[in-house]
N, C-alpha and C positions, 0 to 999 in steps of 0.2 A: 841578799837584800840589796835594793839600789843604792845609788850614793845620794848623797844629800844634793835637793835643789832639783830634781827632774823635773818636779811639777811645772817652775816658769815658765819654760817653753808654751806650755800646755795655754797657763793665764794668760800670756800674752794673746794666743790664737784666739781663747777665749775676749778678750777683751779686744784687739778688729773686729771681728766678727760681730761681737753687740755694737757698735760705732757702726761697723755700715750697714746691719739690719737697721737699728733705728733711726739712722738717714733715709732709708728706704723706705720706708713706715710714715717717717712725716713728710716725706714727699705726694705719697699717696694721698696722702690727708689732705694734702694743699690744695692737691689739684683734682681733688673727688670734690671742693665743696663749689657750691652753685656761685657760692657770694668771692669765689676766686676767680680773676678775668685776666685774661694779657691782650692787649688790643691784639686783633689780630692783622699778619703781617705790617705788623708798627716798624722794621727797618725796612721795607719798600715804602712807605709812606714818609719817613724821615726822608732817605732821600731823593724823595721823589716832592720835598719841601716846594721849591720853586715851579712846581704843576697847581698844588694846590694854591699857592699865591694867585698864581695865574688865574684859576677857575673864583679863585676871592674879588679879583679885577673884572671878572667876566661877566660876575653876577652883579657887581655895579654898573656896569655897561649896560645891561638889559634891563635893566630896572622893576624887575619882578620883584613880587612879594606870597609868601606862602605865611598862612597863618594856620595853626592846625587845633583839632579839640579831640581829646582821646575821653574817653567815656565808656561806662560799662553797658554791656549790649542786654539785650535781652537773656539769654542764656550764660548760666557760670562759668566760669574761667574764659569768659570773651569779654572784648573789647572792642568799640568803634571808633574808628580814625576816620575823622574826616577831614580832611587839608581844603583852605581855597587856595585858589592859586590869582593873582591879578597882574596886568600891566604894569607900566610906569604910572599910568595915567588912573589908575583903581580899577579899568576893564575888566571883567572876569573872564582867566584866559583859555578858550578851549582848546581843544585838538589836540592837546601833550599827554604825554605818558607820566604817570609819577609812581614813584616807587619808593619806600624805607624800607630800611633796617632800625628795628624799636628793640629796649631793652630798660627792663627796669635796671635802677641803678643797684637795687639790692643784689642784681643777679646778671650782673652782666654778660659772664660768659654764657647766658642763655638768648640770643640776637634772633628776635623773628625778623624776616623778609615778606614782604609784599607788592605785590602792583596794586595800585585803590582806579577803583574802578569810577568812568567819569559820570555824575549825576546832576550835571547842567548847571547853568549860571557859576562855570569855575570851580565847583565843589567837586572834590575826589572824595572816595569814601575806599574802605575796606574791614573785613572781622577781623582782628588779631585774637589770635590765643594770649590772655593778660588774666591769671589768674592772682597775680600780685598789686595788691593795691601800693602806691607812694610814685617816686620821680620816675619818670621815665624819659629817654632820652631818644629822639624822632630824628633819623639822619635821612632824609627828604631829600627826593634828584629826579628834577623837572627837566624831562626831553622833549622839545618841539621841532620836528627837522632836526638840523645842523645846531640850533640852540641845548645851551645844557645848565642848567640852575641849580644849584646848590643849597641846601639850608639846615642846621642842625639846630633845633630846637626842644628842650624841655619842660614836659607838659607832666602835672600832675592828677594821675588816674587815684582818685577818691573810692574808697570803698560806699559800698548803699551802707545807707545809715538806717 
């Protein structure tokens, strides 16, 4: 017969062993769900602090303005974004490229990208895959030439009623 007390060893292994399985477990969990986000590379962006300022100064210098309407398209799980874009002066401004990354807020780690494509008098437009109705959050970057504009804006995509 064994001596008394072999078993501890055992409980102990047993008990690490359950501690780092079910660390493992709720990690997965964390980061399997949709409604879980980390901005993405958020410490090149911290410090890369004083660029962003800069492009904050830049966009007041140039005195654009982007106004945007997100709406459901024709077809489910779409969406249409249309941006204007204007002058200092309210001009509607053509010839630039615009592009976001959208993202409801319910589900951030899910970031669509797009270029919107230009439909005159200042108006971009493009389809987003948006099968989630509530905030959504439009991070818009208006390129003309050497010019570069900025704008993150929050627009609420409504389900049909």
């Amino acid at each position: 017969m064994k001596g008394k007390g072999w078993y501890w060893p055992l409980v102990v292994i047993g008990l690490l062993a359950g501690g780092a399985g079910s660390n493992v477990w709720l990690m997965l969990v964390a980061t399997g769900d949709a409604s879980f986000a980390v901005e993405p590379d958020y410490y090149r962006k911290a410090l890369d602090w004083d660029r962003t300022m800069a492009q904050e100064l830049r966009n007041v210098e140039l005195g654009w303005s982007v106004s945007a309407r997100l709406e459901r398209a024709g077809r489910p799980g779409q969406a249409r974004l249309a941006a204007r874009v204007t002058d200092r002066a309210g001009a509607p401004l053509g010839g630039a490229r615009v592009t976001v990354e959208a993202f409801a807020s319910a589900r951030a780690s899910r970031i669509v990208s797009a270029t919107l494509d230009p439909e005159g008098d200042g108006v971009y437009a493009a389809s987003l895959p948006a099968g989630r109705p509530g905030l959504w959050e439009l991070r818009l970057r208006v390129t003309r030439g050497a010019d570069v504009f900025t704008r993150t804006i929050s627009q609420d995509l409504r389900d049909r009623a």
